[in-house]
C-alpha positions, 0 to 999 in steps of 0.5 A: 500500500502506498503512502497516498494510500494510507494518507488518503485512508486515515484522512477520510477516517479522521473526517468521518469520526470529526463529522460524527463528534461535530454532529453529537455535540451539536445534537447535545446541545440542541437536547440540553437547550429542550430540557431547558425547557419545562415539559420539552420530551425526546419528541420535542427536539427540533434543532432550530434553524442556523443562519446563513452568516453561520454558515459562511463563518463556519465556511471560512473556519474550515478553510483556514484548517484546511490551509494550515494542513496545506502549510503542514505539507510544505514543511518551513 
């Protein structure tokens, strides 16, 4: 197996196991900001909307640690 291979492959487990983490806590704290409030049951979980101005900061987060994996790459 080639070292783009093993690159490639523990890249996209590290993704997958990022997405997931990223989406449980997101979930945990949509859950916990129900429970809040009072009479709010497992069905009353509605994760509320999320604005594009979010969106675009969370977009642009993700490419500055993208760039900064790049830079990893080129060594100083």
């Amino acid at each position: 197996m080639s070292v783009r291979t093993k690159a490639l492959i523990i890249g996209g487990v590290a993704g997958a196991a990022l997405g997931v983490a990223a989406a449980w806590l997101f979930m945990r704290s949509v859950e916990e900001e129900a429970l809040a409030v009072e009479g709010a049951g497992e069905e009353a979980v509605v994760p509320r909307t999320i604005g594009v101005g979010q969106v675009v900061r969370l977009g642009i987060s993700i490419l500055g640690v993208l760039r900064q994996i790049v830079d990893l790459g080129r060594g100083e």
